[in-house]
ZADO-1210 file (C-alpha; in nm, 4 decimals, padded with zeros to 6 digits):
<atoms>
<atom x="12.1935" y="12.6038" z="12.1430" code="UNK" pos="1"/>
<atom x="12.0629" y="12.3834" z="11.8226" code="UNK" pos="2"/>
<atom x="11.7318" y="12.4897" z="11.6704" code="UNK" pos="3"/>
<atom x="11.4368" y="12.2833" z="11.6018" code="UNK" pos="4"/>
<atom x="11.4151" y="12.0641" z="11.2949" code="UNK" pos="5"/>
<atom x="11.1098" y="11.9410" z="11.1540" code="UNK" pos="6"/>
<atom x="11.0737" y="11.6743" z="10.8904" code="UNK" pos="7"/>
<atom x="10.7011" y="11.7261" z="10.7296" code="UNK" pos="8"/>
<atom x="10.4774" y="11.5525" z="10.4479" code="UNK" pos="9"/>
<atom x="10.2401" y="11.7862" z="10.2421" code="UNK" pos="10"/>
<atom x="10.0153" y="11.4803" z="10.1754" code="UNK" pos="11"/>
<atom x="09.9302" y="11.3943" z="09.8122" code="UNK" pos="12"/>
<atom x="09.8925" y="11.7204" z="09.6337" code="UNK" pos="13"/>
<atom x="09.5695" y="11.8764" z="09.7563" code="UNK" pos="14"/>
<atom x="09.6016" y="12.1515" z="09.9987" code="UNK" pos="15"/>
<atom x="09.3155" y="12.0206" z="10.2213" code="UNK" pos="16"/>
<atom x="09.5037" y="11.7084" z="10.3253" code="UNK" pos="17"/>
<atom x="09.8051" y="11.8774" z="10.4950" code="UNK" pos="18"/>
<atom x="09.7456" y="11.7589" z="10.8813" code="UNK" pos="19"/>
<atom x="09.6991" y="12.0439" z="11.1157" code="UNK" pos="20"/>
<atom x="10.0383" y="11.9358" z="11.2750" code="UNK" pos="21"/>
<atom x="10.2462" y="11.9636" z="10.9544" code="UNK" pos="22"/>
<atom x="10.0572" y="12.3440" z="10.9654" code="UNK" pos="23"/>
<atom x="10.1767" y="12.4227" z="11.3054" code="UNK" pos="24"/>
<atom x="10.5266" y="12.2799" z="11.1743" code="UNK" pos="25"/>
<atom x="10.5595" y="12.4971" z="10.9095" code="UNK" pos="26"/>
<atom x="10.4270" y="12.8015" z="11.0640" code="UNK" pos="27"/>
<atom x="10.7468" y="12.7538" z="11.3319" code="UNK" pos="28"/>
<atom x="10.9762" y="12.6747" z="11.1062" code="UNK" pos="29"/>
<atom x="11.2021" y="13.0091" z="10.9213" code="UNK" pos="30"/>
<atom x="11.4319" y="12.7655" z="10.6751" code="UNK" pos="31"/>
<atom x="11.3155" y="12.5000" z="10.3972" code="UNK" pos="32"/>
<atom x="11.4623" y="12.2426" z="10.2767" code="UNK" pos="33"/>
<atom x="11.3175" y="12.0090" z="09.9895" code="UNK" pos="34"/>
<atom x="11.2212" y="11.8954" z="09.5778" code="UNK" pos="35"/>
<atom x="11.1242" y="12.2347" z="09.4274" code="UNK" pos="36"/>
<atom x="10.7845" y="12.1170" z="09.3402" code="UNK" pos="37"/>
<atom x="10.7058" y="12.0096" z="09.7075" code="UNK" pos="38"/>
<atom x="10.8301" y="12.3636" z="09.8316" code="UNK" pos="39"/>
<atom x="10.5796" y="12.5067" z="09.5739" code="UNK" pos="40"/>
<atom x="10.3055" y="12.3884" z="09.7546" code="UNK" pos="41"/>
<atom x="10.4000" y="12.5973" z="10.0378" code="UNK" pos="42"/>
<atom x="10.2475" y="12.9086" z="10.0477" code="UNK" pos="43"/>
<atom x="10.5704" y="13.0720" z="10.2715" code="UNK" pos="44"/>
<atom x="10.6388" y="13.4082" z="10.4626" code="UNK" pos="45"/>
<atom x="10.8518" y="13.6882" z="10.3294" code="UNK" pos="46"/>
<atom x="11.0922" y="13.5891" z="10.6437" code="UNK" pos="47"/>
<atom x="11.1198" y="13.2265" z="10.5583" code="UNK" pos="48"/>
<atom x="11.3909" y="13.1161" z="10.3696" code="UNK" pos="49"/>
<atom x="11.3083" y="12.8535" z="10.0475" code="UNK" pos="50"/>
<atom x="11.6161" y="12.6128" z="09.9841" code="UNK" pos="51"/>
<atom x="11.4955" y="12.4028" z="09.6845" code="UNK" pos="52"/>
<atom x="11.7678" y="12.1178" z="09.5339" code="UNK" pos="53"/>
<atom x="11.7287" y="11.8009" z="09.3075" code="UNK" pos="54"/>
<atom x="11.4585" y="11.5003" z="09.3768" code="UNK" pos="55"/>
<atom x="11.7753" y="11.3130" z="09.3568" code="UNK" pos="56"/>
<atom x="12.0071" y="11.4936" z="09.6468" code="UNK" pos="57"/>
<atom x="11.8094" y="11.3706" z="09.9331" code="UNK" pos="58"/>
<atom x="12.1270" y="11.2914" z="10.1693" code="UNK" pos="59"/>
<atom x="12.2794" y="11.6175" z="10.0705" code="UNK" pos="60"/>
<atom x="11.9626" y="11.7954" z="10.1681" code="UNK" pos="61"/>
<atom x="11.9386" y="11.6471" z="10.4960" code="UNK" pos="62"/>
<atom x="12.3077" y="11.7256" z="10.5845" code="UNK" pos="63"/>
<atom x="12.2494" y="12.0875" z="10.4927" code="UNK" pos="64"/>
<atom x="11.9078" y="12.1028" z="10.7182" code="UNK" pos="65"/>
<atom x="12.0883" y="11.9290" z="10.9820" code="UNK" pos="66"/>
<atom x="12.3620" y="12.1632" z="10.9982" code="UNK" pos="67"/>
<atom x="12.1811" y="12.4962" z="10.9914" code="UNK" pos="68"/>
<atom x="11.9551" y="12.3180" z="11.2462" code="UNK" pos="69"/>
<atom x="12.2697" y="12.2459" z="11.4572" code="UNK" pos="70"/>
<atom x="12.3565" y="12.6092" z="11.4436" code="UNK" pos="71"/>
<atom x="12.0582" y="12.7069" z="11.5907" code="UNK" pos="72"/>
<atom x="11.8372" y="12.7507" z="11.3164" code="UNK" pos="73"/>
<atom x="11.4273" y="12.6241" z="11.2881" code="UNK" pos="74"/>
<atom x="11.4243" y="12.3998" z="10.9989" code="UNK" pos="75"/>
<atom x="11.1612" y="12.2120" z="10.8397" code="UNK" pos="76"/>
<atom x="11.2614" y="11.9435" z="10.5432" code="UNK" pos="77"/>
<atom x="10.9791" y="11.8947" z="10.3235" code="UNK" pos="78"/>
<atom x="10.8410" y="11.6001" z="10.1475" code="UNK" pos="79"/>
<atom x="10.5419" y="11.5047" z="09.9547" code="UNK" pos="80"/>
<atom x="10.2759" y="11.2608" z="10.1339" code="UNK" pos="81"/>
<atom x="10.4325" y="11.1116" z="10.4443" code="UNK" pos="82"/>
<atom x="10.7971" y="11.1815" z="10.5459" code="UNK" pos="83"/>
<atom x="10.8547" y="10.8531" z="10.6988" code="UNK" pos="84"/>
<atom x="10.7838" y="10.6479" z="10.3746" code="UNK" pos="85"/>
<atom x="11.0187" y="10.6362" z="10.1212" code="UNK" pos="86"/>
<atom x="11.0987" y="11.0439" z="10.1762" code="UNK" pos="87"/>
<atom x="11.3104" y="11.2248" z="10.4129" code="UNK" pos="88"/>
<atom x="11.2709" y="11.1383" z="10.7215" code="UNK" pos="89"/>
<atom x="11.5157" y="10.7852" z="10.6970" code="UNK" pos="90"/>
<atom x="11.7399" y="11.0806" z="10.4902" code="UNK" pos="91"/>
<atom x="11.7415" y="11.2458" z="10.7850" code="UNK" pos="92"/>
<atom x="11.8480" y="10.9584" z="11.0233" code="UNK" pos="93"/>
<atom x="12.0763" y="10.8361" z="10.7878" code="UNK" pos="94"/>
<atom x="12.2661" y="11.1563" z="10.7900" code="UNK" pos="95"/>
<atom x="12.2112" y="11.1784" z="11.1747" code="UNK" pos="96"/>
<atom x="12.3514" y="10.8060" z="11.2062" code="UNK" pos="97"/>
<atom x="12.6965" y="10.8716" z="11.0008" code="UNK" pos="98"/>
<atom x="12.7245" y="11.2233" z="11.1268" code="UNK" pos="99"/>
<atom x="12.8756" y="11.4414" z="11.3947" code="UNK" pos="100"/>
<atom x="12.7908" y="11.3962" z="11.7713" code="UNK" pos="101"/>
<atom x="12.6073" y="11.7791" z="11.7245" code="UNK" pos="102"/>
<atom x="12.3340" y="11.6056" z="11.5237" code="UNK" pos="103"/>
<atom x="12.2213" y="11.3909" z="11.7643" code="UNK" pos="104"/>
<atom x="12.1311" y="11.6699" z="11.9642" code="UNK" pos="105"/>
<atom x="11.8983" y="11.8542" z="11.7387" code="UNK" pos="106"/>
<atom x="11.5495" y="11.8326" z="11.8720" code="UNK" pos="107"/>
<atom x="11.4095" y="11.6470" z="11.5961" code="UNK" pos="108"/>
<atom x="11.0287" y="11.6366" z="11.5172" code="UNK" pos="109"/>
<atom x="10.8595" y="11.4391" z="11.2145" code="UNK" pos="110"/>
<atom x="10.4783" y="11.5166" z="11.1723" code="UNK" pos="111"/>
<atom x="10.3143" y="11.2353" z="10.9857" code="UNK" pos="112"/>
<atom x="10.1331" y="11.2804" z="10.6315" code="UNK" pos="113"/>
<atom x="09.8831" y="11.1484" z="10.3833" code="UNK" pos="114"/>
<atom x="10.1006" y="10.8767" z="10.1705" code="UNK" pos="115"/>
<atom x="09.9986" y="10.8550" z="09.8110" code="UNK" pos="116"/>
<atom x="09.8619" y="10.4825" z="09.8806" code="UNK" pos="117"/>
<atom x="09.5955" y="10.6008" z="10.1556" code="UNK" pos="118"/>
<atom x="09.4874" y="10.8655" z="09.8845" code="UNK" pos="119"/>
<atom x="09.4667" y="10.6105" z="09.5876" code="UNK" pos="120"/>
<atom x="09.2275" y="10.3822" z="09.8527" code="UNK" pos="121"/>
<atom x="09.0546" y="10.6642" z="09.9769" code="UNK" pos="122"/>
<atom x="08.9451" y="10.7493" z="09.5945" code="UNK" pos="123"/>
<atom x="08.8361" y="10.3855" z="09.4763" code="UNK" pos="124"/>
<atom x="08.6971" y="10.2377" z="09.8111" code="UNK" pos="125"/>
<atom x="08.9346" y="10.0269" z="10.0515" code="UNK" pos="126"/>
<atom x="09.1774" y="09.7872" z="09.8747" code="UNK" pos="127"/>
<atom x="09.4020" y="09.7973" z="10.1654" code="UNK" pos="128"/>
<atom x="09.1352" y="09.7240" z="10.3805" code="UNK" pos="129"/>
<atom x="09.3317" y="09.3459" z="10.4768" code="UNK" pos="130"/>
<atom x="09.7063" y="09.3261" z="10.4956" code="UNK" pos="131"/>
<atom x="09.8990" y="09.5088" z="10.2424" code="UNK" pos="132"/>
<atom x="10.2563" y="09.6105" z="10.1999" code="UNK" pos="133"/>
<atom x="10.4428" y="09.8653" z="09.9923" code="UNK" pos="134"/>
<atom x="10.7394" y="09.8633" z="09.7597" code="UNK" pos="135"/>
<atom x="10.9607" y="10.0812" z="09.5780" code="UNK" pos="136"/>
<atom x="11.0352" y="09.9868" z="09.2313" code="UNK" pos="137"/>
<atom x="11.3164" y="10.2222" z="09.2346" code="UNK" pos="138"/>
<atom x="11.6491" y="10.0374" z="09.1806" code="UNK" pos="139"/>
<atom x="11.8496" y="10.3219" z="09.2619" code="UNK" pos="140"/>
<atom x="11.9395" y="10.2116" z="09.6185" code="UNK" pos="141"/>
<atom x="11.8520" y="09.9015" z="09.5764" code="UNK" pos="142"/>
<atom x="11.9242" y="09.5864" z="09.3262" code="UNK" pos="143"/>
<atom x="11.6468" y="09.5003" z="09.0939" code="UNK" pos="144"/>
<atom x="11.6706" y="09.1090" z="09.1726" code="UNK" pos="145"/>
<atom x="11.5892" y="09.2091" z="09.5336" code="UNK" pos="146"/>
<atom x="11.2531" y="09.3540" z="09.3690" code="UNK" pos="147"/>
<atom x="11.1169" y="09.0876" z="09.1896" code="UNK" pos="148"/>
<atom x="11.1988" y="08.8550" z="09.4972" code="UNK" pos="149"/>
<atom x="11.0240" y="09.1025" z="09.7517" code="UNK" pos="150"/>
<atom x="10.7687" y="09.1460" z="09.4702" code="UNK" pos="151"/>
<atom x="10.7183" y="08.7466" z="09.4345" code="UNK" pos="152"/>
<atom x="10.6975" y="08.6534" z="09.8212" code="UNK" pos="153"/>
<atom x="10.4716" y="08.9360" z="09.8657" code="UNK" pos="154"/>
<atom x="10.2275" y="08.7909" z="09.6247" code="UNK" pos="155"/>
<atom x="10.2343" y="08.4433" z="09.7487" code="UNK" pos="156"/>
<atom x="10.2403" y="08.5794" z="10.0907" code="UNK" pos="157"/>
<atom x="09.8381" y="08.7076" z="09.9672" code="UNK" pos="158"/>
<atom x="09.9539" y="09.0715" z="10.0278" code="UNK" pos="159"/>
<atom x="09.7635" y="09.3963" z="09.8375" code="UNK" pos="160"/>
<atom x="10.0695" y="09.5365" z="09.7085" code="UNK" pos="161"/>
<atom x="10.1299" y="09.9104" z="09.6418" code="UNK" pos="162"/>
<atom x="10.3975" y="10.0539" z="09.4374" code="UNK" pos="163"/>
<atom x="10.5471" y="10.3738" z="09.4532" code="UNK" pos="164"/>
<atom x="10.7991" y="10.5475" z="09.2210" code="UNK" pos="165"/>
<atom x="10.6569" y="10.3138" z="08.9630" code="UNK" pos="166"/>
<atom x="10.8235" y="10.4623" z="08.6124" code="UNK" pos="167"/>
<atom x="11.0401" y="10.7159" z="08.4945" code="UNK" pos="168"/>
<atom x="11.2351" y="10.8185" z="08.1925" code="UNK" pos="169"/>
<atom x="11.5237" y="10.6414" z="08.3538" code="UNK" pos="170"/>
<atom x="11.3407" y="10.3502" z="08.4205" code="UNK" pos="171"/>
<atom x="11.1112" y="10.2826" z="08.1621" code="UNK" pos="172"/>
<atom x="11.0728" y="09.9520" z="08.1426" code="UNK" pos="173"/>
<atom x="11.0795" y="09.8310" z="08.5416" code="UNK" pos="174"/>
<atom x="10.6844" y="09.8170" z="08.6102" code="UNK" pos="175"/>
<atom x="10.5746" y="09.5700" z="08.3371" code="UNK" pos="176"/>
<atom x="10.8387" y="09.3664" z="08.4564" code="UNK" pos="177"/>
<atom x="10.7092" y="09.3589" z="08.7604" code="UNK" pos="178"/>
<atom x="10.3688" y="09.2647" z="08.6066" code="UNK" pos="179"/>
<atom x="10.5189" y="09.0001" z="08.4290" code="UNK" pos="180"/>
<atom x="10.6853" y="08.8659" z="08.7665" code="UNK" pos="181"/>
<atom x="10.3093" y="08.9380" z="08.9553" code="UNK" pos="182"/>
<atom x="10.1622" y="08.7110" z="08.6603" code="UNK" pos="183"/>
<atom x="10.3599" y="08.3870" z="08.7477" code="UNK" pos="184"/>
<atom x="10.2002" y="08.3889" z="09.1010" code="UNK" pos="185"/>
<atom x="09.8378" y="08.6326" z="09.0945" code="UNK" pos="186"/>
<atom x="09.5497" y="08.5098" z="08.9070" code="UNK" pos="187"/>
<atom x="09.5049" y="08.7076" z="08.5837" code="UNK" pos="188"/>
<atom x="09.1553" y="08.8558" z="08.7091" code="UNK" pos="189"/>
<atom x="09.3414" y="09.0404" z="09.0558" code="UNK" pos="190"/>
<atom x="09.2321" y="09.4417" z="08.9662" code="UNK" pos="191"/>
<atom x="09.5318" y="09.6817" z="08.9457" code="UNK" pos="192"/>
<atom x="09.4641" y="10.0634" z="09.0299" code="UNK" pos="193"/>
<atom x="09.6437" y="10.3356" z="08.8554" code="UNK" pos="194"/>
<atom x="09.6277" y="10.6063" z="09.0847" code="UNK" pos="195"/>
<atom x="09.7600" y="10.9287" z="08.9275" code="UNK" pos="196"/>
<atom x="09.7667" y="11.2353" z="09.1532" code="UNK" pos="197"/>
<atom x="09.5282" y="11.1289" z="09.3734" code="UNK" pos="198"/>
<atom x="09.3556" y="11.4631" z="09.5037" code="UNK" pos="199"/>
<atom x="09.4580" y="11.7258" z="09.2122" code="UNK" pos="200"/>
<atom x="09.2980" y="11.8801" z="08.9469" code="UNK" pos="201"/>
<atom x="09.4552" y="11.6205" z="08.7480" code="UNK" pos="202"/>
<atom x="09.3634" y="11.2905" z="08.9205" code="UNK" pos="203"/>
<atom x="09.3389" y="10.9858" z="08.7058" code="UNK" pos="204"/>
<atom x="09.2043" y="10.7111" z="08.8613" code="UNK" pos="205"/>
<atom x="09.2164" y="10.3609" z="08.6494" code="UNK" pos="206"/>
<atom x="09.0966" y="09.9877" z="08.7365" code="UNK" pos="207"/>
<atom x="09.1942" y="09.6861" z="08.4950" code="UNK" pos="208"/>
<atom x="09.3014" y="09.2979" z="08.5356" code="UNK" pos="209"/>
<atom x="09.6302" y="09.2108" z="08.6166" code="UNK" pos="210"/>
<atom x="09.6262" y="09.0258" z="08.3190" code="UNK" pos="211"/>
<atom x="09.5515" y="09.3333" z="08.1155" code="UNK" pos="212"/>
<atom x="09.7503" y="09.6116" z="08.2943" code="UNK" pos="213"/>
<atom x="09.8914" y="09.8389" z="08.0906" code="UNK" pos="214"/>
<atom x="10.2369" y="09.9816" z="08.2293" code="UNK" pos="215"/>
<atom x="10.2019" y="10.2924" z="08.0246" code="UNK" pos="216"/>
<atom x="09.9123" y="10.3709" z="08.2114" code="UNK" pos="217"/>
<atom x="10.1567" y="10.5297" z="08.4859" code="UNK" pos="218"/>
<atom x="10.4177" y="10.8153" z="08.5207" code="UNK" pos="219"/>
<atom x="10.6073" y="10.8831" z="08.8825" code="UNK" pos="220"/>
<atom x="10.2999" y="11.0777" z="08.9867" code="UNK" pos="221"/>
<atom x="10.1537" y="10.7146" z="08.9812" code="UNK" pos="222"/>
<atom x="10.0584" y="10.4847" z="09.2667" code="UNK" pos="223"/>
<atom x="09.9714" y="10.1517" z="09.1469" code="UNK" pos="224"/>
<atom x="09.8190" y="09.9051" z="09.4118" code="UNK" pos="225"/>
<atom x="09.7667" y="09.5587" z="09.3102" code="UNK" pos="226"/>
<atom x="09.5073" y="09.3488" z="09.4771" code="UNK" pos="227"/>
<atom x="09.5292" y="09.0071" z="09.5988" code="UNK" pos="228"/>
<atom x="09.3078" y="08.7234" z="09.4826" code="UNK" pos="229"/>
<atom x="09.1006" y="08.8156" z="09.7947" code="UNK" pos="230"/>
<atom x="09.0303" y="09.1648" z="09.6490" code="UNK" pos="231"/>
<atom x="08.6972" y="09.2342" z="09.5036" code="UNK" pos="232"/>
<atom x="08.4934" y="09.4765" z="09.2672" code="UNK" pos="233"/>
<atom x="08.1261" y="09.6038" z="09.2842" code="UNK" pos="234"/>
<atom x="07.9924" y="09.7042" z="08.9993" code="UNK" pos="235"/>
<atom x="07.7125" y="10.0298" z="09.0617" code="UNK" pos="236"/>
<atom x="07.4614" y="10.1015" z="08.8238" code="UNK" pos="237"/>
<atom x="07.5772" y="10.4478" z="08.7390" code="UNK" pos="238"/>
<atom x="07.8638" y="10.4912" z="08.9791" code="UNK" pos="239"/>
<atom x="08.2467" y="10.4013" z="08.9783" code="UNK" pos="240"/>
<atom x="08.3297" y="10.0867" z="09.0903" code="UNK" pos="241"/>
<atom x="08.4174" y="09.9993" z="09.4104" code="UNK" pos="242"/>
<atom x="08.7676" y="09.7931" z="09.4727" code="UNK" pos="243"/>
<atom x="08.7852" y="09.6608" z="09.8406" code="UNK" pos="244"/>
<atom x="08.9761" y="09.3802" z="09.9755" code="UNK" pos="245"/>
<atom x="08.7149" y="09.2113" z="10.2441" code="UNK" pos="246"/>
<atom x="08.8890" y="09.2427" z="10.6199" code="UNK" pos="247"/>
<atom x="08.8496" y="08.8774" z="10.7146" code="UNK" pos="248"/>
<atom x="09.0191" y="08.6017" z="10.5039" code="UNK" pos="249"/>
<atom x="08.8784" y="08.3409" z="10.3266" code="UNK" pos="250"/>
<atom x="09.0919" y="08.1647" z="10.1142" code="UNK" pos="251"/>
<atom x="08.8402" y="08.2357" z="09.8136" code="UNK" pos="252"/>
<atom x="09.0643" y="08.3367" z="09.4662" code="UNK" pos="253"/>
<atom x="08.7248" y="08.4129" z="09.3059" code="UNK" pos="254"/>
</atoms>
């Protein structure tokens, strides 16, 4: 008889925005499978088993969890913020998809998480607050012309735009490209928010122009959500700004 396997986001970073279900999930679950850092954030029994492997092994991972699943085993694969975006949880069906007959009979469960962009929002007042959509700027498993197209449509399409997986050492070079693509189409005056671990002790939370933004203000702990030309800011007399994009259209570029 296969065990149980569990796919679970631990939100953002701060402890306080695990979901009560991920909780539960965790609690049931005796093996772990994920990034090192996002099994830190687990505070684990002696009896449950920690399998930590590379940011970069996802596919691996979820063949491993699937198989000790299949052998009867209660799993959980862990992610950071929600499972089903970008994470493990398409890893997971991926591997269930090309794989034995076994895995399709693991009772699968994905709890759903606080994504980085819902964090970033929360924190500077409700830019996705009209239709948004978010990319990867990643070109690992996909090619960078497919970006900047996705990236270009999206903008005239008048979509809030949020980026994940924004920079690395790898890729140093890929997000003021993207700006630079964003320019041709978005008014120079559209605010960008540089949402840095949204919810730690180390939160950095930055507003500036498209026409200014500064790619070095981000690192892969980044979330950067660009507005549309619908998206305002309120200044407040003593408070942080306010960035919302208003819920009904109006055509207005400001």
């Amino acid at each position: 008889m296969s065990g149980k396997l569990f796919i679970v986001g631990t939100g953002p970073g701060n402890p306080t925005q695990m979901t009560p279900e991920t909780r539960e999930a965790i609690a049931a679950a005796t093996e772990f499978f994920g990034y090192g850092p996002y099994l830190d954030r687990l505070d684990l029994r002696p009896d449950q088993i920690r399998i930590a492997s590379d940011n970069r092994e996802e596919l691996d991972r979820a063949q491993a969890a699937l198989a000790r699943a299949a052998a009867g085993a209660d799993v959980c694969v862990v992610s950071g913020g929600d499972p089903g975006i970008f994470a493990m949880a398409a890893a997971v069906c991926e591997a269930i998809d090309k794989g034995p007959e076994e895995w399709r009979q693991v009772d699968l469960r994905v709890t759903p998480g606080v994504t980085a962009m819902l964090a970033v929002a929360a924190r500077i007042g409700a830019p996705l607050g009209h239709d948004f959509c978010a990319m990867s700027l990643s070109d690992n498993l996909k090619p960078w012309d497919v970006i900047t197209k996705r990236l270009r449509l999206a903008a005239e399409a008048g979509l809030v735009i949020a980026l994940y997986n924004p920079i690395s050492k790898a890729r140093p070079w890929q997000l003021g490209e993207a700006f630079s693509v964003l320019r041709e189409v978005l008014p120079g005056s559209v605010p960008v928010i540089f949402g840095r671990a949204a919810g730690r002790p180390d939160e950095r939370i930055t507003v500036m122009p498209l026409g200014d933004a500064d790619p070095d203000r981000a690192d892969m702990a980044t979330c950067v959500i660009i507005g549309s030309p619908e998206t305002r800011v309120v200044a407040r007399d003593g408070r942080p700004d306010l960035v919302y994009t208003p819920r009904s259209f109006t055509g207005d570029s400001h």
